[in-house]
C-alpha positions in Angstrom: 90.4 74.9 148.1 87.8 75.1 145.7 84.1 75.3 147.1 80.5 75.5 145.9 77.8 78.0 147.8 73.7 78.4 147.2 73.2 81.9 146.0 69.5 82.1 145.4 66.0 80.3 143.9 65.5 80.6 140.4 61.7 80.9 140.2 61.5 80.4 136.6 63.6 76.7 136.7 61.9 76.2 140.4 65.8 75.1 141.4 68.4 76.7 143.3 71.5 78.3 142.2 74.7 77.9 143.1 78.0 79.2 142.2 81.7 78.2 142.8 84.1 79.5 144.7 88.0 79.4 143.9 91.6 81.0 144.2 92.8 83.1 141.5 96.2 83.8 140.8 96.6 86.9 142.8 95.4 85.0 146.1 92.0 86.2 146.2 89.1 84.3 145.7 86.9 84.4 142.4 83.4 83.2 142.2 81.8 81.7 139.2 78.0 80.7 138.6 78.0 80.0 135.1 79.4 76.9 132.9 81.4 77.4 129.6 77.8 77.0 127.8 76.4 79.8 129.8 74.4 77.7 131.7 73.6 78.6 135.5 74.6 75.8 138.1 71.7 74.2 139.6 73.5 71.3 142.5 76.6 72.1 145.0 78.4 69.7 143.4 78.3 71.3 139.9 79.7 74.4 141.0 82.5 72.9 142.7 83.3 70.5 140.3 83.6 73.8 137.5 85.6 75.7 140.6 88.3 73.1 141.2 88.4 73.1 137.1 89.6 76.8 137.6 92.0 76.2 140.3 93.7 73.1 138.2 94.3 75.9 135.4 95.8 78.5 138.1 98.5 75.7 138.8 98.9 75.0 135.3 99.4 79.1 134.9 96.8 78.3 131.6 94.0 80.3 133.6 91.5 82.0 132.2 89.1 84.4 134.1 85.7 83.5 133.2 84.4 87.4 133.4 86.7 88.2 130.6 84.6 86.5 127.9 81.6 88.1 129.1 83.1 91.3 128.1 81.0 91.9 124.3 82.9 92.1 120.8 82.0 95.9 120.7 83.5 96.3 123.9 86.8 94.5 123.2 87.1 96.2 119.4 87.2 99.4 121.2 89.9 98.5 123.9 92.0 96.9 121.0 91.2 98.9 118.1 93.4 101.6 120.2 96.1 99.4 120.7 96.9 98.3 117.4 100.0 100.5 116.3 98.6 101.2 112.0 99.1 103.7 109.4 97.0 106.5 108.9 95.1 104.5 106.2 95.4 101.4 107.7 93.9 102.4 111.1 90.8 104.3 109.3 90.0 100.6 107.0 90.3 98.5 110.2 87.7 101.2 112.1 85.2 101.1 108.9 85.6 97.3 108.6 84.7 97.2 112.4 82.1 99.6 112.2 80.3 98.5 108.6 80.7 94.6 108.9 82.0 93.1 111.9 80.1 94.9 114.9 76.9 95.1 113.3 76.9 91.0 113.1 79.0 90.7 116.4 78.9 93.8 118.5 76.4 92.6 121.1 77.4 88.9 121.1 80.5 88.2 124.3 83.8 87.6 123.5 83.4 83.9 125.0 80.0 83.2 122.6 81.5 84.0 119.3 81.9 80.3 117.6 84.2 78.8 114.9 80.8 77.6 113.0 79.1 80.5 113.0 81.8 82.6 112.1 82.2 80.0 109.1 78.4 80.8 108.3 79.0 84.3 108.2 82.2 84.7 105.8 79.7 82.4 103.8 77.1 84.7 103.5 79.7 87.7 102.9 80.9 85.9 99.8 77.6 86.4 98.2 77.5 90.1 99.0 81.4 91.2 98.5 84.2 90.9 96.1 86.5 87.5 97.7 89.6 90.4 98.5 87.0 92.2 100.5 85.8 89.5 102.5 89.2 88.5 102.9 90.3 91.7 104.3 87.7 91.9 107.0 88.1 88.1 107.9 92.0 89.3 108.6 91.2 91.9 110.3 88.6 89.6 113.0 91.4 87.2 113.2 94.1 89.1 114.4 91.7 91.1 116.8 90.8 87.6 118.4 94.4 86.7 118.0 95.1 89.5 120.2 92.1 88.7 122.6 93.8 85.0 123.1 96.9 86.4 124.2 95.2 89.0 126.4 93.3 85.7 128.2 90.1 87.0 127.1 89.3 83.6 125.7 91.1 80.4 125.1 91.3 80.0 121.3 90.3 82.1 118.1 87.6 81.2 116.5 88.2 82.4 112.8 89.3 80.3 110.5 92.6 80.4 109.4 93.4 79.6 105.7 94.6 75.7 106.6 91.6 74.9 108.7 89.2 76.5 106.3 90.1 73.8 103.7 87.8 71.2 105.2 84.7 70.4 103.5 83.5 70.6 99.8 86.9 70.2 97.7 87.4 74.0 95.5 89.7 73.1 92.9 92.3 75.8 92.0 90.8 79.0 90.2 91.2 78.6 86.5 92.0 82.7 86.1 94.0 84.6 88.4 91.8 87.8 89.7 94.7 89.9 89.1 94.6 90.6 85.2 98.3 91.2 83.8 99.1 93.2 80.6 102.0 92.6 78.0 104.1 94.9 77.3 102.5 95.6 73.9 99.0 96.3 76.1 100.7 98.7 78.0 101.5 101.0 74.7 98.4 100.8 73.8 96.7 101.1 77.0 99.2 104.4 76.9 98.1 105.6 73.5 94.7 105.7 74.5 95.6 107.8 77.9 97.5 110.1 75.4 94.5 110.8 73.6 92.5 112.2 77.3 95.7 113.6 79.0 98.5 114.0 76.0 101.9 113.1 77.0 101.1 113.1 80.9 98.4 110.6 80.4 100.7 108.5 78.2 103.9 108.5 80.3 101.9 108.3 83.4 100.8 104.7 81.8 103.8 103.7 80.7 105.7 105.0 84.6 103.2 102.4 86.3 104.3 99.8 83.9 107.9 100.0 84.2 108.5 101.1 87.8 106.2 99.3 88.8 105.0 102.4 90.7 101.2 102.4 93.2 99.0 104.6 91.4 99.2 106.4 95.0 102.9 107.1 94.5 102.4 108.4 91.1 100.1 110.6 92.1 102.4 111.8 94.8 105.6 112.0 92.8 107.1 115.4 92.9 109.7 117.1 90.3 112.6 116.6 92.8 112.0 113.3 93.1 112.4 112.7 88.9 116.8 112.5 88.6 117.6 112.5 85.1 121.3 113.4 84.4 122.9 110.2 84.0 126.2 110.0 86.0 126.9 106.2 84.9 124.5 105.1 87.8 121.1 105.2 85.5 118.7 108.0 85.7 116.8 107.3 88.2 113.1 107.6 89.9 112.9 108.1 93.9 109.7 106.7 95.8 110.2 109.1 98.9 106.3 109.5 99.2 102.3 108.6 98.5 99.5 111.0 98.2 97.0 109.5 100.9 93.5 111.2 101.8 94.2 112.1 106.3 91.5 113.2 107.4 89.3 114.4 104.6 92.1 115.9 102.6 95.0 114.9 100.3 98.6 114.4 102.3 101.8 113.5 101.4 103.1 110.3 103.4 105.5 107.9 103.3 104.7 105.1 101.2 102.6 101.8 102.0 104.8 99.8 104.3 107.7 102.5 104.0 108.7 100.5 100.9 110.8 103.7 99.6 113.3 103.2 96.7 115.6 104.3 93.5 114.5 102.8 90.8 116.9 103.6 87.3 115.0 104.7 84.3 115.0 102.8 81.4 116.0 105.5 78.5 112.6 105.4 76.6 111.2 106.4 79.8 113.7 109.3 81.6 113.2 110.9 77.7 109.5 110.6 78.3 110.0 112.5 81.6 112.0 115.2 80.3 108.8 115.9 77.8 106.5 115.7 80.7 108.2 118.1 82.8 108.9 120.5 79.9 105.4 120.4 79.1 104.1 122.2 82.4 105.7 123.9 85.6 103.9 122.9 88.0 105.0 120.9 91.5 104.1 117.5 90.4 104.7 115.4 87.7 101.6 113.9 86.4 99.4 117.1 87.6 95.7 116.8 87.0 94.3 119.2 83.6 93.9 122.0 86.2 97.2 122.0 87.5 96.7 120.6 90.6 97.6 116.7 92.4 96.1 114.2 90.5 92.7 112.8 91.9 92.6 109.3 92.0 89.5 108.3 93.7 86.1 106.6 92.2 86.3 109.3 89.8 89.6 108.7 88.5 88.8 105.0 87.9 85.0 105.4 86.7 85.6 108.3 84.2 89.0 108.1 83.0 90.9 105.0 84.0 88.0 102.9 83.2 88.0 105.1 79.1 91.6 104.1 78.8 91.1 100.4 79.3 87.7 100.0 77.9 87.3 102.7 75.1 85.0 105.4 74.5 82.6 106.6 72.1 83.2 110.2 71.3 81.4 112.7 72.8 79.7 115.5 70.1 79.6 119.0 71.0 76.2 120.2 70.7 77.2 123.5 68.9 78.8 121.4 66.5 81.9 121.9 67.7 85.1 119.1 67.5 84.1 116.5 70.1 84.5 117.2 73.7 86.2 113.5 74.1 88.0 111.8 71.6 86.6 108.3 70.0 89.0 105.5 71.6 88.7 101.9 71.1 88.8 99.2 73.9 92.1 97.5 74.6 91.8 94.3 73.8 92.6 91.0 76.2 92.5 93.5 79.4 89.2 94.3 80.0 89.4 94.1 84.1 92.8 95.7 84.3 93.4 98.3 87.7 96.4 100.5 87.4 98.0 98.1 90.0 97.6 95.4 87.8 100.5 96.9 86.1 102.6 96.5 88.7 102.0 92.8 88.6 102.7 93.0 85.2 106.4 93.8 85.4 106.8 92.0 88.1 105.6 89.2 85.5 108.0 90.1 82.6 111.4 90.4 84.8 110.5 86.9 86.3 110.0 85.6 82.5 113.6 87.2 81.8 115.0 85.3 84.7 116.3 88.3 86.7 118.0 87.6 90.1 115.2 87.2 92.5 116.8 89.9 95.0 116.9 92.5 92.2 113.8 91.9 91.2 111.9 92.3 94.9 113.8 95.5 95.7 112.6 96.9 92.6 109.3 96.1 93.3 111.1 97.6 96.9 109.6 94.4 98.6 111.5 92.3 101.4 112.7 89.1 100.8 112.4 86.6 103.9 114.7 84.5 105.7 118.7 83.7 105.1 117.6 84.5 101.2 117.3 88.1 102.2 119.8 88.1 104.6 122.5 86.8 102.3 121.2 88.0 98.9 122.4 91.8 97.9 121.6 93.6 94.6 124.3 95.2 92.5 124.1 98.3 90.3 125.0 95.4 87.2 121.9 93.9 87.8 119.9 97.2 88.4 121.4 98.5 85.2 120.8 94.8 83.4 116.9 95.2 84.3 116.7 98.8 82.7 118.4 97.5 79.6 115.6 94.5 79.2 112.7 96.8 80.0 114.0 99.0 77.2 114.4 96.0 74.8 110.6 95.1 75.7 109.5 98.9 74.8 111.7 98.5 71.7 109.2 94.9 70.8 106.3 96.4 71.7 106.9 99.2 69.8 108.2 97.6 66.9 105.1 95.6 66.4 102.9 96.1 63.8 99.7 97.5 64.4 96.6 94.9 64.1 92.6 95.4 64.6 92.7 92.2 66.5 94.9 94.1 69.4 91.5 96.0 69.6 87.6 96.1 70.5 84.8 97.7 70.0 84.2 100.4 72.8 82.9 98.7 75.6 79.4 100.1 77.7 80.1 102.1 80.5 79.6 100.2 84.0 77.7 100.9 86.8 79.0 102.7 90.0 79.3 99.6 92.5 81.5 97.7 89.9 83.7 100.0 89.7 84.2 99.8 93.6 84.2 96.3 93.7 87.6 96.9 91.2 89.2 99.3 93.2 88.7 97.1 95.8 90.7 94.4 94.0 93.8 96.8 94.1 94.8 95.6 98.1 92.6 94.9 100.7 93.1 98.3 101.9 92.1 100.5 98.7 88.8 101.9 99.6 88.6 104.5 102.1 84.7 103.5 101.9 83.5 100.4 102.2 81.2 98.5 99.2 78.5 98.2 102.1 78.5 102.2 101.8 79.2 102.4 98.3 76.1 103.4 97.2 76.4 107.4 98.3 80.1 107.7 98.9 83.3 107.6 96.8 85.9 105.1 97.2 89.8 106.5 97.5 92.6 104.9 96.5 95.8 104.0 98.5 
């Protein structure tokens, strides 16, 4: 039976202390001396009133050891951060979000002091500092860790917000643009014009490949010659997402792509004729090399200095010996000024809803999961497969077949500075940037 016993005179408070005594689960007998609000018992009573607490939640099996929430949020991320099973990219953006955002704020703080409203006061701040996706991603990634620390008994509740309990207070009427920007078809063409004017016909089909596979730029720079089939056997020719190009360690490595999402995709016929010109046009291992031959980069550099062009135009660079310019003049594309390669992956996803594709045909091209009895019941057929590669080639056909106007076009726009251009590579997925905006300012961001 629960008990309390003096322990010693606090000279400060001029009161004696006394702590509780009860039986844990295991038989033995536990001893605390501090309330839920970290306050010290000062009567007999006190302590044995918080003791036979404890031994009500042993017989309810909801007990909690008190010592567990004294343990700190630095200690706890380090026993947990080992425990969570991620990928190679997703284990090193949990670790920098930890170290950059979340320990610097909590680290010292216990596990049982971290509250709901000051956790609510701190994503508040963050929003003034980060891009919404990034705060979102480290707000995800302190949930589940105090998700885990509730089932471990470390504390009793989590206390970040989830998306539902966040919505109390000042009433945030739906966003009147959506912060992924889609392209048209028609956009896409000219968004591939202006790559073929930097990279010839690897920059253009490279465009175009993102579009209408709705391919990661991570798996395009990854894509091999083997994986390219183009002999049509009456099955389509066809694209194969086997693998990603992902930075392990300091250095580019081929894995398996982002949630193992591999797939065949068929071609439509523009496109597998594109191909064959692209791999004609070099011999190397991949198919969209870099100029020097080598696996494309597409890090900060790839999105400042040449993605960034492509969208938003470029005045032409003069050679100073007088020599043809160095870059070529390109005008801005209009309507798509914020655009990130993955945006055209939303895109298609966009124009095979609009052509009212069956759902299930549509998600395994994007090589998503659908949920539920809808996935388990719904199967694609090689009809419908070979009914979205005859569309997409009827919207190349439009697109192509339009008319060419000044209003599809802009006025070169200025070149932006550095930490914009991470905020929009952050925009691609919560896990983009192998370096976090906080760090931005000296390092490169990679892409995933």
């Amino acid at each position: 039976m629960a008990y309390g016993e003096k322990r010693g005179y606090d000279k400060k408070a001029r009161k004696w202390r006394y702590r509780g005594r009860y039986k844990k689960p295991d038989g033995t007998w536990g001893s605390v001396s501090k309330d839920d609000e970290g306050q010290p018992f000062y009567t007999e009573r006190s302590a044995e009133a918080y003791a036979h607490g404890l031994e009500t939640d042993v017989r309810r099996k909801t007990f909690l050891d008190p010592r567990n929430g004294r343990i700190t949020v630095q200690e706890w991320s380090e026993l947990w951060i080992e425990s969570v099973e991620l990928a190679n990219r997703s284990d090193k953006t949990y670790r920098q979000r930890l170290r950059t955002v979340i320990l610097p704020k909590w680290g010292k703080l216990a596990m049982g002091d971290v509250t709901t409203v000051a956790v609510k006061t701190w994503e508040q701040q963050l929003r003034k500092q980060y891009s919404a996706r990034y705060v979102k991603s480290v707000m995800s990634i302190m949930r589940v860790m105090f998700d885990d620390a509730v089932t471990s008994k470390v504390r009793a509740d989590n206390p970040v917000p989830t998306l539902q309990s966040r919505r109390r207070g000042k009433f945030k009427g739906k966003q009147e643009h959506d912060e992924v920007v889609i392209a048209t078809p028609r956009q896409a063409l000219l968004l591939a014009r202006n790559a073929e004017a930097m990279r010839g016909i690897v920059g253009y089909t490279l465009v175009l490949t993102i579009a209408y596979c709705g391919l990661r730029i991570s798996e395009v720079a990854g894509l091999r010659r083997e994986h390219l089939v183009l002999d049509d056997h009456g099955q389509g020719c066809r694209l194969l997402v086997q693998e990603q190009s992902q930075y392990v360690d300091g250095e580019k490595q081929q894995v398996p792509p982002k949630y193992g999402s591999t797939g065949s995709i068929i071609l439509p016929p523009f496109l597998a004729g594109l191909l064959r010109q692209v791999l004609a046009s070099h011999g190397k291992e991949w198919v969209f090399p870099s100029p020097t031959g080598k696996k494309m980069d597409t890090g900060a550099y790839f999105y400042a200095d040449i993605w960034r062009r492509w969208v938003d135009g470029h005045q032409a660079v003069p050679d100073r010996q007088g020599r043809p310019a160095r870059l070529p003049g390109m005008r801005a594309v209009a309507g798509i000024q914020d655009i990130v390669p993955h945006g055209l992956r939303h895109s298609m996803k966009v124009w095979l809803d609009e052509l009212k594709h069956p759902r299930v045909a549509v998600e395994e091209r994007m090589r998503h999961v659908l949920p539920g009895v809808e996935g388990t019941y719904s199967h694609t057929t090689l009809a419908m497969e070979l009914d979205i590669a005859a569309d997409l080639q009827k919207l190349w056909e439009t697109a192509l077949g339009v008319k060419d106007h000044h209003r599809e076009w802009e006025a070169p726009r200025p070149r932006r500075k550095r930490h914009r251009e991470l905020k929009l590579i952050s925009q691609e997925s919560p896990t983009a940037l192998t370096v976090d905006p906080a760090e931005a300012d000296t390092e490169g961001g990679e892409v995933a």
